[in-house]
C-alpha positions as CSV (number, residue, x, y, z in Angstrom):
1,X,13.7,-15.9,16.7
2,X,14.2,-12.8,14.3
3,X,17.6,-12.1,14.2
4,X,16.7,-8.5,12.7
5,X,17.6,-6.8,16.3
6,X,21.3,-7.7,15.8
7,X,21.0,-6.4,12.1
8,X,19.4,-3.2,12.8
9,X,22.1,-1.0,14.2
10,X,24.3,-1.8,10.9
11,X,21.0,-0.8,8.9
12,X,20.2,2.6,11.1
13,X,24.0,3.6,10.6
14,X,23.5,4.4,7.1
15,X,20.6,7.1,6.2
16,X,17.2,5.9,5.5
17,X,17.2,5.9,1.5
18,X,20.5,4.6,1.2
19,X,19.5,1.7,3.6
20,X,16.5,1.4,1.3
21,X,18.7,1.1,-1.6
22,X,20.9,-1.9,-0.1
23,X,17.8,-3.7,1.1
24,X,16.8,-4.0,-2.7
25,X,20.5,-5.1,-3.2
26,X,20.9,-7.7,-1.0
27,X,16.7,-9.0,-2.0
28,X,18.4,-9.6,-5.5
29,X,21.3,-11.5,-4.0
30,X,19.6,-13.5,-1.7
31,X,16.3,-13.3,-1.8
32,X,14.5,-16.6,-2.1
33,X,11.6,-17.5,-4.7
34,X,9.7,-18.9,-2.7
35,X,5.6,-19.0,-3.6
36,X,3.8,-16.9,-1.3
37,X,2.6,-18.1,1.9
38,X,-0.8,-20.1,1.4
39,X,-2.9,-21.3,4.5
40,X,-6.7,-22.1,4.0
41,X,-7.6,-20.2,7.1
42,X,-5.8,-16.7,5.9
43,X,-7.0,-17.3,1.8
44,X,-9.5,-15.6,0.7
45,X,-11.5,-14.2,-2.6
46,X,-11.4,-10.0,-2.8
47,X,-12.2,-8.2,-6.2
48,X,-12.7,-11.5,-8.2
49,X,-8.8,-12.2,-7.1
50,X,-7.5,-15.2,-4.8
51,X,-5.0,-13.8,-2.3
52,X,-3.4,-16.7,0.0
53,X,-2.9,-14.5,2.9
54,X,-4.2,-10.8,3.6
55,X,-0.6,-9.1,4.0
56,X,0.4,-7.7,1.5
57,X,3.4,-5.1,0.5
58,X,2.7,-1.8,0.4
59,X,3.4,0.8,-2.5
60,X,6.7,2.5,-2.1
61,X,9.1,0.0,-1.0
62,X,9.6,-1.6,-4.6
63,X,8.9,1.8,-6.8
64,X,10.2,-0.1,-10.0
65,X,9.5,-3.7,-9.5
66,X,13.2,-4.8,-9.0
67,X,11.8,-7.7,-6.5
68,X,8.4,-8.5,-6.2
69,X,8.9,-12.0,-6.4
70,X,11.6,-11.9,-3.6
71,X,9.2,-9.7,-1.3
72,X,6.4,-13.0,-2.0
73,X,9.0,-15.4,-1.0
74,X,9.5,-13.3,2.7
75,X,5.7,-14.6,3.6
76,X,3.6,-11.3,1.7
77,X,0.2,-12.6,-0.1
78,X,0.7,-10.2,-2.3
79,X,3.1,-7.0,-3.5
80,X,2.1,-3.9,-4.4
81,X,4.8,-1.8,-7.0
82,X,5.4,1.8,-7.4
83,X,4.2,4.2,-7.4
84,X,4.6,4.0,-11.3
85,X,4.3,7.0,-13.6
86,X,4.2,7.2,-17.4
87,X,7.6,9.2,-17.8
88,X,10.5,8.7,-15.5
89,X,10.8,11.1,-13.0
90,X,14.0,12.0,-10.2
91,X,11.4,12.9,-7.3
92,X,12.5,15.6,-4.6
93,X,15.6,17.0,-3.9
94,X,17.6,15.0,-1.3
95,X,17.3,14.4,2.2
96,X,13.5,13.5,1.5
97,X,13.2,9.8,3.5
98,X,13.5,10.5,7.8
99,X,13.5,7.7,10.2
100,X,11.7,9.1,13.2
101,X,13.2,5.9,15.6
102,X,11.7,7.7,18.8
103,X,8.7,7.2,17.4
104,X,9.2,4.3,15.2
105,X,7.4,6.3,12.3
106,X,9.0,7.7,9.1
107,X,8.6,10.9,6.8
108,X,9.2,10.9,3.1
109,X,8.4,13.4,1.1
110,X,10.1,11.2,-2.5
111,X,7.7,12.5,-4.8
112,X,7.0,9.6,-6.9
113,X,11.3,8.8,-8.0
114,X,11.0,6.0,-10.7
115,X,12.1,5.3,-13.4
116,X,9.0,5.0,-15.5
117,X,6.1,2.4,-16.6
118,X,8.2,1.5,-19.5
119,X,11.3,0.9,-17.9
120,X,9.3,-1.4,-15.6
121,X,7.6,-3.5,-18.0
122,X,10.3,-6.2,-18.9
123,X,10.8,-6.3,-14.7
124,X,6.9,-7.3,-14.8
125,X,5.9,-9.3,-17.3
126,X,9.1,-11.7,-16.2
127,X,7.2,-11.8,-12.9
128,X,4.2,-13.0,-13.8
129,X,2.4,-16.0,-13.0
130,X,5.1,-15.8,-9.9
131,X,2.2,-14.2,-7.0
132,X,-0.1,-11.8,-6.9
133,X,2.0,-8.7,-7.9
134,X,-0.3,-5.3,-8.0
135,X,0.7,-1.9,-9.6
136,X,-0.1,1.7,-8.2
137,X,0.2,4.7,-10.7
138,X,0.1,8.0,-10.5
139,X,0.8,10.9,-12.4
140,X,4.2,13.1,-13.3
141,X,4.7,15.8,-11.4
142,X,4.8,18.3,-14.5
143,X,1.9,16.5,-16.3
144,X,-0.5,18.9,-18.4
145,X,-3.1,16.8,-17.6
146,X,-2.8,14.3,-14.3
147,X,-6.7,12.8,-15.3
148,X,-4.8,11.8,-18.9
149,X,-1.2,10.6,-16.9
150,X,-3.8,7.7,-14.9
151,X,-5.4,6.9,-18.0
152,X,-2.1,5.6,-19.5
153,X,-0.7,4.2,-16.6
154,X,-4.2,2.4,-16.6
155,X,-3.8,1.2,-20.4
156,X,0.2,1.0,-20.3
157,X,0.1,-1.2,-17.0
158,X,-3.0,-3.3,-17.0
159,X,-1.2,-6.1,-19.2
160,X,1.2,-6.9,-16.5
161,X,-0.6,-6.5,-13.3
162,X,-2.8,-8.3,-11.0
163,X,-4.4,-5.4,-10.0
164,X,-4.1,-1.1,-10.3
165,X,-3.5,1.1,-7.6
166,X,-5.0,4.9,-8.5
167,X,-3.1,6.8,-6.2
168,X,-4.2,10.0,-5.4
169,X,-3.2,10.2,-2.3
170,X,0.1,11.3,-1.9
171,X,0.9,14.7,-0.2
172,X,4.1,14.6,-2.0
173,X,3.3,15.9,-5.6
174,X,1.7,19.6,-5.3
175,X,-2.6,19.6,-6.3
176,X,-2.3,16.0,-5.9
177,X,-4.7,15.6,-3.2
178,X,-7.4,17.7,-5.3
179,X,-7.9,14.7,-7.3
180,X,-10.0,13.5,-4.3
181,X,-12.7,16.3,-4.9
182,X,-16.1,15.1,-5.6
183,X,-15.9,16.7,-9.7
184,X,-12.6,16.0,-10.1
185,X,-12.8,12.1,-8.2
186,X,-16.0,12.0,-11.3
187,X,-13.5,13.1,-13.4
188,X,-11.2,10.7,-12.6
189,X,-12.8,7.2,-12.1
190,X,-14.8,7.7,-15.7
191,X,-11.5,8.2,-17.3
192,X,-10.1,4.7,-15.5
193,X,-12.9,3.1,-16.2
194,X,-12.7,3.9,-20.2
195,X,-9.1,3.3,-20.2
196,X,-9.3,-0.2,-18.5
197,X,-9.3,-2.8,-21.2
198,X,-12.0,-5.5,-21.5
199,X,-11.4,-8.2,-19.0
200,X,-8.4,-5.9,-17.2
201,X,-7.4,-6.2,-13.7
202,X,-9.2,-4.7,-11.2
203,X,-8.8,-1.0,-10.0
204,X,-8.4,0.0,-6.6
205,X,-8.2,3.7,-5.4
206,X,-5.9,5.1,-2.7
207,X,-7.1,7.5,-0.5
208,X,-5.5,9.9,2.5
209,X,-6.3,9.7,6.0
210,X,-6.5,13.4,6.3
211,X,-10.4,13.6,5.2
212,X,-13.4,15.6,6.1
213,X,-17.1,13.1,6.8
214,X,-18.5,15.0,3.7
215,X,-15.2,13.6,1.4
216,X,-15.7,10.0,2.8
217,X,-19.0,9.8,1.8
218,X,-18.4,11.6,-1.5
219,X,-15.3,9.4,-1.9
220,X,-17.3,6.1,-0.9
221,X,-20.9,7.0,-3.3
222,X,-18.7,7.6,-6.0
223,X,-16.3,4.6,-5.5
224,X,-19.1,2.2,-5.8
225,X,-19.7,0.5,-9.3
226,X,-16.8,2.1,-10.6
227,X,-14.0,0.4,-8.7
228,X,-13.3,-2.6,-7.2
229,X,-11.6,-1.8,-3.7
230,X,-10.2,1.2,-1.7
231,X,-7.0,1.2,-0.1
232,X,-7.2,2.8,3.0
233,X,-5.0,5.1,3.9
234,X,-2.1,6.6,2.5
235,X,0.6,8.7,4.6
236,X,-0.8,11.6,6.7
237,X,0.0,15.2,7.0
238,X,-0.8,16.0,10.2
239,X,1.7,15.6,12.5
240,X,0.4,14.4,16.7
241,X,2.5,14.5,19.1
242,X,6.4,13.2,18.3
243,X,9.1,12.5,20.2
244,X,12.1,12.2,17.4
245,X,13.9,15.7,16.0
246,X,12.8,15.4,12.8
247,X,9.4,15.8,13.6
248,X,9.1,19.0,11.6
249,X,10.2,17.5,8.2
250,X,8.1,18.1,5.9
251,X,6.1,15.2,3.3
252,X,3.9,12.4,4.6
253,X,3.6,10.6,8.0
254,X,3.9,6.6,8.3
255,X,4.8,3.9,11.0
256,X,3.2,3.8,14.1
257,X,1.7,7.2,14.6
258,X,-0.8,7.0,12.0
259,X,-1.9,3.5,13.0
260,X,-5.1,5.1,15.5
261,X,-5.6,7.5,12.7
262,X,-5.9,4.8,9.6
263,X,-7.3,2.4,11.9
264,X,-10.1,5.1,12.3
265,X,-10.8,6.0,8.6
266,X,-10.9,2.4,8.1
267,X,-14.0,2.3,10.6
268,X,-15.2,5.3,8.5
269,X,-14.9,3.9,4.6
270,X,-16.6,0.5,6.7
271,X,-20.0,2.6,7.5
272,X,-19.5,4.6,4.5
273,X,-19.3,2.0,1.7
274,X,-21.7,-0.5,4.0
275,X,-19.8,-3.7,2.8
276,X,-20.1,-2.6,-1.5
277,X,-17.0,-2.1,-1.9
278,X,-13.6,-4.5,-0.6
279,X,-11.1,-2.5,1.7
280,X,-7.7,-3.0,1.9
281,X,-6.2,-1.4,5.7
282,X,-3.0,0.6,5.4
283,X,-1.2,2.7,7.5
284,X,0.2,2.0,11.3
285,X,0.1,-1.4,11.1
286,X,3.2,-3.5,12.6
287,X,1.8,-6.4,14.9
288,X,-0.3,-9.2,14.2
289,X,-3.1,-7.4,17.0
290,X,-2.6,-4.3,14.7
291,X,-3.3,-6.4,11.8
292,X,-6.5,-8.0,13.2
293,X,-8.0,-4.7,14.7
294,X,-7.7,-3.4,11.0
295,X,-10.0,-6.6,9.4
296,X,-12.2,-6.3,12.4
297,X,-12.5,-3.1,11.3
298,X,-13.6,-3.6,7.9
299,X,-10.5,-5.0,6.3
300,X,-10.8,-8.0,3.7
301,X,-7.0,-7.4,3.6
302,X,-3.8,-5.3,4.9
303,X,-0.5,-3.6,4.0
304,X,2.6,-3.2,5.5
305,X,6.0,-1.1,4.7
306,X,7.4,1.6,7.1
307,X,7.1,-1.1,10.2
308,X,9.6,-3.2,8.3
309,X,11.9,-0.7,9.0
310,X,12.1,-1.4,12.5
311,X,10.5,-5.0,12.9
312,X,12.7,-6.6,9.7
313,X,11.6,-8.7,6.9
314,X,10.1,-11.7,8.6
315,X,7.5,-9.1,10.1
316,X,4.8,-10.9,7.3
317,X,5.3,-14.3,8.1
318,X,5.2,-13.3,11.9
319,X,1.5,-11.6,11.6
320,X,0.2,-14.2,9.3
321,X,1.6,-17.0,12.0
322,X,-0.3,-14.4,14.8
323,X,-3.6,-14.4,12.4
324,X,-4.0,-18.0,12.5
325,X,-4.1,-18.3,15.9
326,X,-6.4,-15.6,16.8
327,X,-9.2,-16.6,14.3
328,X,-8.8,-19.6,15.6
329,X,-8.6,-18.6,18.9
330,X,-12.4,-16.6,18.2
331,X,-13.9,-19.5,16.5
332,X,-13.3,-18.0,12.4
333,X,-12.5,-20.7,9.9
334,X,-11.6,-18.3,7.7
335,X,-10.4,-14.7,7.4
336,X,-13.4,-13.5,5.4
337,X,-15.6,-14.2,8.4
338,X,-13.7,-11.9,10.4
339,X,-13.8,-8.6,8.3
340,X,-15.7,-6.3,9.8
341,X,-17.1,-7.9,12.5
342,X,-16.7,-4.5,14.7
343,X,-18.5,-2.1,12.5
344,X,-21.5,-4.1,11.7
Protein backbone atom coordinates (compact mmCIF):
# COMPACT_ATOMS: atom_id res chain seq x y z
CA UNK A 1 0.00 0.00 0.00
CA UNK A 2 1.37 3.59 -1.07
CA UNK A 3 2.14 5.31 1.94
CA UNK A 4 2.17 8.64 -0.17
CA UNK A 5 -1.48 9.68 1.54
CA UNK A 6 0.24 10.10 4.87
CA UNK A 7 3.12 12.01 3.10
CA UNK A 8 1.07 14.31 1.22
CA UNK A 9 -0.19 16.85 3.69
CA UNK A 10 3.58 17.53 4.77
CA UNK A 11 4.26 17.96 0.84
CA UNK A 12 1.00 20.37 0.18
CA UNK A 13 2.10 22.55 3.28
CA UNK A 14 4.93 23.92 1.47
CA UNK A 15 4.17 25.74 -2.06
CA UNK A 16 4.30 23.82 -5.21
CA UNK A 17 7.93 24.76 -6.49
CA UNK A 18 9.47 24.64 -3.25
CA UNK A 19 7.96 21.03 -2.83
CA UNK A 20 9.36 20.38 -6.24
CA UNK A 21 12.73 21.47 -5.13
CA UNK A 22 12.77 19.01 -2.01
CA UNK A 23 11.45 16.14 -4.01
CA UNK A 24 14.78 16.50 -6.12
CA UNK A 25 16.53 16.66 -2.70
CA UNK A 26 15.45 13.82 -1.07
CA UNK A 27 15.72 11.64 -4.94
CA UNK A 28 19.53 12.45 -4.41
CA UNK A 29 19.55 11.16 -0.89
CA UNK A 30 17.60 8.26 -1.19
CA UNK A 31 16.82 7.47 -4.32
CA UNK A 32 17.64 3.98 -5.43
CA UNK A 33 19.52 2.92 -8.73
CA UNK A 34 17.66 0.51 -9.49
CA UNK A 35 17.41 -0.56 -13.59
CA UNK A 36 14.20 0.31 -14.91
CA UNK A 37 11.39 -1.93 -14.66
CA UNK A 38 11.59 -4.70 -17.51
CA UNK A 39 8.56 -7.11 -18.15
CA UNK A 40 8.25 -8.89 -21.70
CA UNK A 41 4.63 -8.09 -21.91
CA UNK A 42 5.12 -4.05 -21.39
CA UNK A 43 8.73 -3.98 -23.75
CA UNK A 44 8.54 -2.94 -26.73
CA UNK A 45 10.62 -1.48 -29.98
CA UNK A 46 9.47 2.53 -30.86
CA UNK A 47 11.80 4.70 -33.07
CA UNK A 48 14.54 1.99 -33.48
CA UNK A 49 14.78 2.28 -29.41
CA UNK A 50 13.93 -0.67 -26.76
CA UNK A 51 11.88 0.82 -23.99
CA UNK A 52 11.09 -2.02 -21.12
CA UNK A 53 7.89 -0.44 -20.14
CA UNK A 54 5.77 2.38 -21.90
CA UNK A 55 5.75 5.02 -18.79
CA UNK A 56 7.90 7.14 -19.00
CA UNK A 57 8.71 10.70 -17.20
CA UNK A 58 7.59 13.53 -18.54
CA UNK A 59 9.59 16.85 -19.44
CA UNK A 60 9.57 19.31 -16.65
CA UNK A 61 10.03 17.45 -13.50
CA UNK A 62 13.90 16.97 -13.88
CA UNK A 63 14.69 20.41 -16.07
CA UNK A 64 18.54 19.80 -15.47
CA UNK A 65 19.01 16.11 -15.20
CA UNK A 66 19.85 16.15 -11.38
CA UNK A 67 18.13 12.37 -11.24
CA UNK A 68 17.24 10.58 -14.13
CA UNK A 69 18.67 7.56 -13.00
CA UNK A 70 16.75 7.81 -9.55
CA UNK A 71 13.37 8.56 -11.48
CA UNK A 72 14.33 4.88 -13.60
CA UNK A 73 14.83 3.23 -10.36
CA UNK A 74 10.85 4.41 -9.09
CA UNK A 75 9.54 1.85 -12.06
CA UNK A 76 9.62 4.75 -15.25
CA UNK A 77 10.83 2.96 -18.73
CA UNK A 78 12.18 5.77 -19.48
CA UNK A 79 12.92 9.78 -18.38
CA UNK A 80 12.50 12.54 -20.20
CA UNK A 81 14.91 15.88 -19.05
CA UNK A 82 14.33 19.48 -19.41
CA UNK A 83 13.30 21.41 -21.05
CA UNK A 84 17.00 22.17 -21.96
CA UNK A 85 18.09 25.43 -23.67
CA UNK A 86 21.44 26.51 -25.00
CA UNK A 87 22.11 29.46 -22.42
CA UNK A 88 20.81 29.34 -18.92
CA UNK A 89 17.87 31.08 -18.30
CA UNK A 90 15.95 32.14 -14.62
CA UNK A 91 12.25 31.50 -16.24
CA UNK A 92 9.27 33.75 -14.91
CA UNK A 93 9.01 35.79 -12.10
CA UNK A 94 7.75 33.94 -8.95
CA UNK A 95 4.64 32.52 -7.99
CA UNK A 96 4.58 30.72 -11.54
CA UNK A 97 3.85 26.70 -10.32
CA UNK A 98 -0.17 26.39 -8.75
CA UNK A 99 -1.54 23.25 -7.40
CA UNK A 100 -5.20 23.31 -8.30
CA UNK A 101 -5.93 20.23 -5.46
CA UNK A 102 -9.84 20.68 -6.20
CA UNK A 103 -9.20 19.68 -9.28
CA UNK A 104 -6.11 17.64 -8.91
CA UNK A 105 -4.55 19.67 -12.00
CA UNK A 106 -1.71 22.21 -11.91
CA UNK A 107 -0.65 25.55 -13.73
CA UNK A 108 2.89 26.62 -14.38
CA UNK A 109 3.69 29.11 -16.27
CA UNK A 110 8.07 28.42 -15.44
CA UNK A 111 9.21 29.53 -18.72
CA UNK A 112 11.83 27.14 -19.43
CA UNK A 113 14.15 27.91 -15.74
CA UNK A 114 17.50 25.83 -16.29
CA UNK A 115 20.45 26.14 -15.99
CA UNK A 116 21.62 25.41 -19.53
CA UNK A 117 22.71 22.43 -21.95
CA UNK A 118 26.23 22.93 -20.82
CA UNK A 119 25.67 22.92 -17.35
CA UNK A 120 23.79 19.58 -17.88
CA UNK A 121 26.21 17.69 -19.81
CA UNK A 122 28.62 16.25 -17.07
CA UNK A 123 24.92 15.30 -15.18
CA UNK A 124 24.30 13.24 -18.62
CA UNK A 125 26.99 11.75 -19.89
CA UNK A 126 27.52 10.19 -16.12
CA UNK A 127 24.05 8.77 -16.68
CA UNK A 128 24.53 6.98 -19.53
CA UNK A 129 24.25 3.47 -20.23
CA UNK A 130 22.04 3.72 -16.83
CA UNK A 131 18.20 3.63 -18.82
CA UNK A 132 16.71 5.20 -21.44
CA UNK A 133 17.15 8.93 -20.49
CA UNK A 134 15.68 11.40 -23.34
CA UNK A 135 16.25 15.18 -23.65
CA UNK A 136 13.68 17.96 -24.79
CA UNK A 137 15.09 21.45 -25.97
CA UNK A 138 13.82 24.41 -26.61
CA UNK A 139 14.82 27.70 -27.28
CA UNK A 140 15.81 31.02 -24.90
CA UNK A 141 13.37 33.21 -24.36
CA UNK A 142 15.46 36.28 -25.82
CA UNK A 143 16.97 34.12 -28.71
CA UNK A 144 17.51 36.17 -32.15
CA UNK A 145 16.78 33.22 -33.83
CA UNK A 146 14.55 30.26 -31.97
CA UNK A 147 14.98 27.91 -35.47
CA UNK A 148 19.01 28.45 -34.73
CA UNK A 149 18.57 27.86 -30.58
CA UNK A 150 16.93 23.94 -31.65
CA UNK A 151 19.56 23.49 -33.97
CA UNK A 152 22.25 23.66 -31.19
CA UNK A 153 20.37 22.00 -28.63
CA UNK A 154 20.09 19.32 -31.49
CA UNK A 155 23.95 19.24 -32.10
CA UNK A 156 24.98 20.20 -28.34
CA UNK A 157 22.67 17.43 -26.83
CA UNK A 158 22.54 14.56 -29.30
CA UNK A 159 25.88 12.97 -27.72
CA UNK A 160 24.26 12.30 -24.48
CA UNK A 161 20.82 11.41 -25.15
CA UNK A 162 18.64 8.59 -26.04
CA UNK A 163 16.46 10.52 -27.79
CA UNK A 164 15.42 14.64 -28.45
CA UNK A 165 12.43 16.27 -27.53
CA UNK A 166 11.67 19.50 -29.97
CA UNK A 167 9.40 21.35 -27.90
CA UNK A 168 7.45 23.75 -29.33
CA UNK A 169 4.84 23.52 -27.44
CA UNK A 170 4.96 25.45 -24.47
CA UNK A 171 2.53 28.46 -23.93
CA UNK A 172 4.99 29.75 -21.53
CA UNK A 173 7.71 31.47 -23.79
CA UNK A 174 5.90 34.36 -25.94
CA UNK A 175 5.61 33.35 -30.19
CA UNK A 176 6.46 30.04 -29.00
CA UNK A 177 3.56 28.33 -30.24
CA UNK A 178 4.07 29.93 -33.88
CA UNK A 179 6.73 27.47 -34.39
CA UNK A 180 3.84 24.98 -34.98
CA UNK A 181 2.81 26.95 -38.29
CA UNK A 182 2.98 24.95 -41.45
CA UNK A 183 6.24 27.51 -42.95
CA UNK A 184 7.71 27.93 -39.86
CA UNK A 185 7.11 23.75 -38.58
CA UNK A 186 9.13 23.43 -42.50
CA UNK A 187 11.35 25.66 -41.20
CA UNK A 188 11.99 23.95 -38.30
CA UNK A 189 12.22 20.15 -38.89
CA UNK A 190 14.82 20.86 -41.96
CA UNK A 191 17.02 22.75 -39.60
CA UNK A 192 16.81 19.46 -37.00
CA UNK A 193 17.23 17.30 -39.44
CA UNK A 194 20.68 19.01 -40.81
CA UNK A 195 21.80 19.60 -37.37
CA UNK A 196 21.28 15.87 -36.26
CA UNK A 197 24.56 14.07 -36.54
CA UNK A 198 24.98 10.81 -38.53
CA UNK A 199 23.65 7.96 -36.63
CA UNK A 200 22.15 10.55 -33.77
CA UNK A 201 19.27 9.73 -31.54
CA UNK A 202 16.04 10.02 -32.73
CA UNK A 203 13.94 13.25 -32.77
CA UNK A 204 10.59 13.53 -31.43
CA UNK A 205 8.36 16.71 -31.68
CA UNK A 206 6.10 18.12 -28.94
CA UNK A 207 3.05 19.41 -29.85
CA UNK A 208 -0.12 21.46 -27.91
CA UNK A 209 -3.40 20.17 -27.39
CA UNK A 210 -4.94 23.50 -28.31
CA UNK A 211 -4.96 22.70 -32.30
CA UNK A 212 -7.23 23.45 -35.17
CA UNK A 213 -8.02 19.93 -37.74
CA UNK A 214 -6.14 21.98 -40.47
CA UNK A 215 -2.71 22.20 -37.95
CA UNK A 216 -3.03 18.41 -37.13
CA UNK A 217 -2.92 17.45 -40.51
CA UNK A 218 -0.30 20.03 -41.45
CA UNK A 219 1.58 19.04 -38.25
CA UNK A 220 1.17 15.19 -39.01
CA UNK A 221 2.16 15.46 -43.30
CA UNK A 222 4.97 17.34 -42.38
CA UNK A 223 6.12 15.20 -39.30
CA UNK A 224 6.37 12.21 -41.54
CA UNK A 225 9.95 11.29 -42.81
CA UNK A 226 11.45 13.86 -40.96
CA UNK A 227 10.90 12.68 -37.40
CA UNK A 228 10.67 9.78 -35.58
CA UNK A 229 7.70 10.29 -33.02
CA UNK A 230 5.28 12.95 -31.77
CA UNK A 231 4.67 13.50 -28.28
CA UNK A 232 1.22 14.27 -27.73
CA UNK A 233 0.32 16.80 -25.95
CA UNK A 234 1.87 19.37 -24.03
CA UNK A 235 -0.08 21.65 -21.29
CA UNK A 236 -3.26 23.41 -22.46
CA UNK A 237 -4.41 26.93 -22.45
CA UNK A 238 -7.83 26.67 -22.24
CA UNK A 239 -9.19 26.55 -19.12
CA UNK A 240 -12.94 24.04 -18.69
CA UNK A 241 -14.66 24.18 -15.94
CA UNK A 242 -12.48 24.35 -12.42
CA UNK A 243 -13.26 24.04 -9.15
CA UNK A 244 -9.92 25.36 -7.25
CA UNK A 245 -9.23 29.41 -6.73
CA UNK A 246 -6.50 29.59 -8.79
CA UNK A 247 -8.29 28.76 -11.77
CA UNK A 248 -7.48 32.05 -13.33
CA UNK A 249 -3.60 31.88 -13.19
CA UNK A 250 -2.24 32.29 -16.03
CA UNK A 251 0.53 29.66 -18.11
CA UNK A 252 -0.41 26.08 -19.07
CA UNK A 253 -2.99 23.52 -17.82
CA UNK A 254 -1.89 19.90 -16.62
CA UNK A 255 -3.29 17.00 -14.27
CA UNK A 256 -6.52 15.65 -14.66
CA UNK A 257 -8.41 18.27 -16.66
CA UNK A 258 -6.66 17.91 -19.79
CA UNK A 259 -6.71 14.13 -19.70
CA UNK A 260 -10.32 14.07 -22.19
CA UNK A 261 -8.63 16.81 -24.05
CA UNK A 262 -5.06 14.92 -24.76
CA UNK A 263 -6.81 11.72 -24.80
CA UNK A 264 -8.74 13.30 -27.78
CA UNK A 265 -5.82 14.82 -29.85
CA UNK A 266 -4.28 11.58 -29.41
CA UNK A 267 -7.31 9.91 -31.35
CA UNK A 268 -6.65 12.84 -33.81
CA UNK A 269 -2.51 12.54 -34.55
CA UNK A 270 -3.85 8.40 -34.61
CA UNK A 271 -6.09 9.14 -38.00
CA UNK A 272 -3.86 11.90 -38.91
CA UNK A 273 -0.44 10.20 -39.09
CA UNK A 274 -2.36 6.58 -40.06
CA UNK A 275 0.24 4.50 -38.02
CA UNK A 276 3.70 6.39 -39.96
CA UNK A 277 4.76 7.91 -37.34
CA UNK A 278 5.16 6.44 -33.27
CA UNK A 279 3.10 8.51 -30.65
CA UNK A 280 3.91 8.96 -27.33
CA UNK A 281 0.34 10.04 -25.00
CA UNK A 282 0.84 12.86 -22.59
CA UNK A 283 -1.32 14.86 -20.71
CA UNK A 284 -4.21 13.74 -18.04
CA UNK A 285 -3.00 10.68 -17.45
CA UNK A 286 -2.83 9.31 -13.70
CA UNK A 287 -4.36 5.62 -13.57
CA UNK A 288 -3.46 2.54 -15.15
CA UNK A 289 -7.24 2.74 -17.13
CA UNK A 290 -5.97 6.35 -18.10
CA UNK A 291 -2.88 4.83 -19.33
CA UNK A 292 -4.48 2.08 -21.44
CA UNK A 293 -7.24 4.35 -23.00
CA UNK A 294 -4.20 6.48 -24.20
CA UNK A 295 -2.39 3.23 -26.18
CA UNK A 296 -5.75 2.12 -27.31
CA UNK A 297 -5.83 5.31 -28.60
CA UNK A 298 -2.82 5.26 -30.66
CA UNK A 299 -0.20 5.24 -28.04
CA UNK A 300 3.05 2.97 -28.51
CA UNK A 301 3.96 4.67 -25.22
CA UNK A 302 2.96 7.36 -22.29
CA UNK A 303 4.08 10.07 -19.94
CA UNK A 304 3.42 11.02 -16.63
CA UNK A 305 4.36 14.15 -14.26
CA UNK A 306 1.70 16.50 -12.69
CA UNK A 307 -0.40 13.19 -11.39
CA UNK A 308 2.64 12.49 -9.26
CA UNK A 309 1.85 15.36 -7.46
CA UNK A 310 -1.13 13.91 -5.99
CA UNK A 311 -0.78 10.01 -6.59
CA UNK A 312 3.24 9.96 -5.29
CA UNK A 313 6.16 8.28 -6.72
CA UNK A 314 5.14 4.66 -6.93
CA UNK A 315 2.29 6.01 -9.34
CA UNK A 316 4.78 4.15 -12.39
CA UNK A 317 5.20 0.96 -10.98
CA UNK A 318 1.40 0.98 -10.03
CA UNK A 319 0.20 1.56 -13.87
CA UNK A 320 2.75 -0.79 -15.23
CA UNK A 321 1.54 -3.51 -12.53
CA UNK A 322 -2.36 -2.36 -13.79
CA UNK A 323 -0.98 -2.77 -17.67
CA UNK A 324 -0.07 -6.31 -17.25
CA UNK A 325 -3.06 -7.35 -16.11
CA UNK A 326 -5.38 -5.78 -18.47
CA UNK A 327 -3.43 -6.97 -21.69
CA UNK A 328 -3.68 -9.90 -20.28
CA UNK A 329 -6.94 -9.69 -19.19
CA UNK A 330 -7.88 -8.82 -23.38
CA UNK A 331 -5.84 -11.61 -24.69
CA UNK A 332 -2.33 -9.04 -25.82
CA UNK A 333 0.93 -10.70 -25.33
CA UNK A 334 2.48 -7.74 -25.77
CA UNK A 335 1.86 -3.91 -25.48
CA UNK A 336 2.64 -3.27 -29.17
CA UNK A 337 -0.51 -5.29 -30.04
CA UNK A 338 -2.60 -3.10 -28.14
CA UNK A 339 -1.70 0.49 -29.64
CA UNK A 340 -4.30 1.72 -31.40
CA UNK A 341 -6.60 -0.80 -31.45
CA UNK A 342 -9.55 1.88 -31.00
CA UNK A 343 -8.76 4.09 -33.95
CA UNK A 344 -8.24 1.54 -36.51
Amino acid sequence: MSLYPLVRPFVFAFDAERAHRLSLAALKLFGTHRPPLTRVILSSQVAGLHFPNPVGLAAGYDKDAEVPVEMLGTGFGFVEVGTLTPLPQAGNPQPRLFRLVEDKAVINRMGFNNGGQAGALPRLQAAQGRGLIGVNIGANKDAVDRIADYATGVRQMAPVASYLTVNISSPNTPGLRALQDEAALTELLCAVRDARPANGPPVFLKVAPDLEPADIDAIARLSVGMVDGLIVSNTTISRPTLSSGRAAEGGGLSGAPLRDLAQQRMRDFAKATGGALPLIGAGGIASVEDAYARIRAGASLIQIYSALVYEGPGLARRINKGLEALLERDGFTNVAQAVGVDVR
